[in-house]
N, C-alpha and C positions, 0 to 999 in steps of 0.2 A: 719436195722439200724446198723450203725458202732457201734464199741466198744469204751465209752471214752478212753480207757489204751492206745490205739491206738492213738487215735486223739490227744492225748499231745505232746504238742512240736512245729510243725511244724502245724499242723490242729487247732486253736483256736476255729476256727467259733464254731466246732462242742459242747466245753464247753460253749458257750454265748448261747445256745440253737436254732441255727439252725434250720428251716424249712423248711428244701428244698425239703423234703419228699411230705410235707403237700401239697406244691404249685404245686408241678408235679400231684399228686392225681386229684388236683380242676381243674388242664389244661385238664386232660383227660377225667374228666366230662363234663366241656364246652364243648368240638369237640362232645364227645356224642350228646349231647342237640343238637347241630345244626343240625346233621348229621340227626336227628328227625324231625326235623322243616324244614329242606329242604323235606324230603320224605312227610312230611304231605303236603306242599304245593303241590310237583307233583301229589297226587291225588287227591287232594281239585281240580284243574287245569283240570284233565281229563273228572273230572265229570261233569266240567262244558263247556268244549267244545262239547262235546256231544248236552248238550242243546244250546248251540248255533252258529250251524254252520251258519244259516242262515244270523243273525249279522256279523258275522267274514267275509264272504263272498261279503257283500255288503262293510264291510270297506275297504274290499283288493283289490275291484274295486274305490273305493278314494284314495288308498293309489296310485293306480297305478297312479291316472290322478296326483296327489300331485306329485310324484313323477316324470312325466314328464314334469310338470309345473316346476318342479324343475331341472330338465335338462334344459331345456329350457332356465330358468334363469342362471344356470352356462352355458353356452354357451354363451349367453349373454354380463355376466360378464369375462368372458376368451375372446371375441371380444374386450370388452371397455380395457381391460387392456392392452392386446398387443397393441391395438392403443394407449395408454396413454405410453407404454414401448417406440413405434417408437417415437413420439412427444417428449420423452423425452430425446431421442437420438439424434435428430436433435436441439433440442434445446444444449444440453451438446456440439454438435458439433458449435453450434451459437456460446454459451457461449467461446469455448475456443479460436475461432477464434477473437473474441473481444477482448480476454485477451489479444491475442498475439498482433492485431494492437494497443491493449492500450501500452502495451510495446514498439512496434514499437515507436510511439510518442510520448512515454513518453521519450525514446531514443532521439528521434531526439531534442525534446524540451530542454532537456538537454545541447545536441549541438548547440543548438540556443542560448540559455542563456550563454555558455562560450564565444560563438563569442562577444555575444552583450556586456559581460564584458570587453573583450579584445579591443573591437573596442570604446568602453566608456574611457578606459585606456589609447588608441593611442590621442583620444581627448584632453583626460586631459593634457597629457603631449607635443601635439600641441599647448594645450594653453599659457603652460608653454613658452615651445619656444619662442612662440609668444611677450607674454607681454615682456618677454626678449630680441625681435629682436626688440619691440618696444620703449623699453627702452634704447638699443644700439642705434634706429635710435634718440630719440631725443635728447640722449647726443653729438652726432654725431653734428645733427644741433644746438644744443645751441655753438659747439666746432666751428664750421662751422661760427655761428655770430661773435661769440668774435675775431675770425681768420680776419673776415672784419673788425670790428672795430679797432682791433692793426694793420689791414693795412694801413684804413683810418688817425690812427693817425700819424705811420711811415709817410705815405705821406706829411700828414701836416709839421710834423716835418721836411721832407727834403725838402720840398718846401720853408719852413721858414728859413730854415738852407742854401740853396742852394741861396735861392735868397742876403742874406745878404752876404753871400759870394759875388757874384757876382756884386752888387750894390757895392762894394767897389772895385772892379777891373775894373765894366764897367760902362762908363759913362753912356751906352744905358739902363740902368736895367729896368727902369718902359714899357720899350715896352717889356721886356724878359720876365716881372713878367704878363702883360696882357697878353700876347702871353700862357702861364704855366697857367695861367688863366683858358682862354676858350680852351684849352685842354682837351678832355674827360676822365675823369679816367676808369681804368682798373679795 
């Protein structure tokens, strides 16, 4: 054991009273102890293999068929699994080739729906035009009417205007005004 005079200072443990002595003691007991109880079992073991090879012998012809039963079975199991490793390869190859045509059309779908925007678009603004050239054309024909009626009335008004004129300068006027008459208008 150290010296307290020693251990001051820098070493405290060793004044709270320290056991490190004790516990290294009791470690080196237990290894003993076992190191006992291993050797008691290896001749406890000897003596009894003796008395029973016969036993031992018939199990290590079970253990043999068990254990070829059990190759068996891992062979077996090492077929199912490389065949479940290929299927799952060919599938993983399905799989990505689906990805890719889902991509493919989902692409294309894509492009379908801008056109079909666009071409919705050109629509709309045909119709636009439309109602518009439609709107021009009936302004047009109401401009178109009203154009005949201020003809028709011009006409009136110079046949009315043309005949009074003339009935005062010509004695013939009512055969000029029947004649203006049955004239067809223009």
């Amino acid at each position: 054991m150290q010296d307290k005079g020693k251990t001051k200072g820098k070493h405290k443990r060793g004044e709270r009273g320290s056991v490190e002595e004790d516990q290294q003691g009791s470690k080196r007991a237990n290894m003993a102890d076992a190191e006992l109880q291993i050797t008691s079992k290896v001749n406890n073991d000897e003596g009894l293999y003796g008395a029973n090879e016969q036993e031992t012998a018939s199990k290590g012809s079970a253990e043999e068929t068990n254990l070829l039963e059990l190759k068996e079975m891992l062979v077996d199991i090492q077929i199912t699994v490389s065949n479940i490793l290929r299927e799952n390869s060919k599938l993983a190859n399905e799989v990505a080739e689906l990805r890719n045509a889902f991509l493919q059309q989902k692409g294309e779908l894509t492009n379908i729906k801008t056109a079909l925007a666009k071409c919705q678009k050109q629509q709309d603004d045909l119709e636009i035009q439309l109602a518009a050239a439609r709107k021009k054309n009936n302004d047009q024909e109401a401009e178109i009417a009203e154009l005949y009626d201020l003809q028709d009335a011009l006409e009136q008004y110079t046949r009315k205007t043309h005949s009074k004129s003339t009935e005062s300068r010509n004695p013939r006027t009512p055969q000029l005004r029947r004649l203006s008459l049955s004239s067809p208008r223009l």
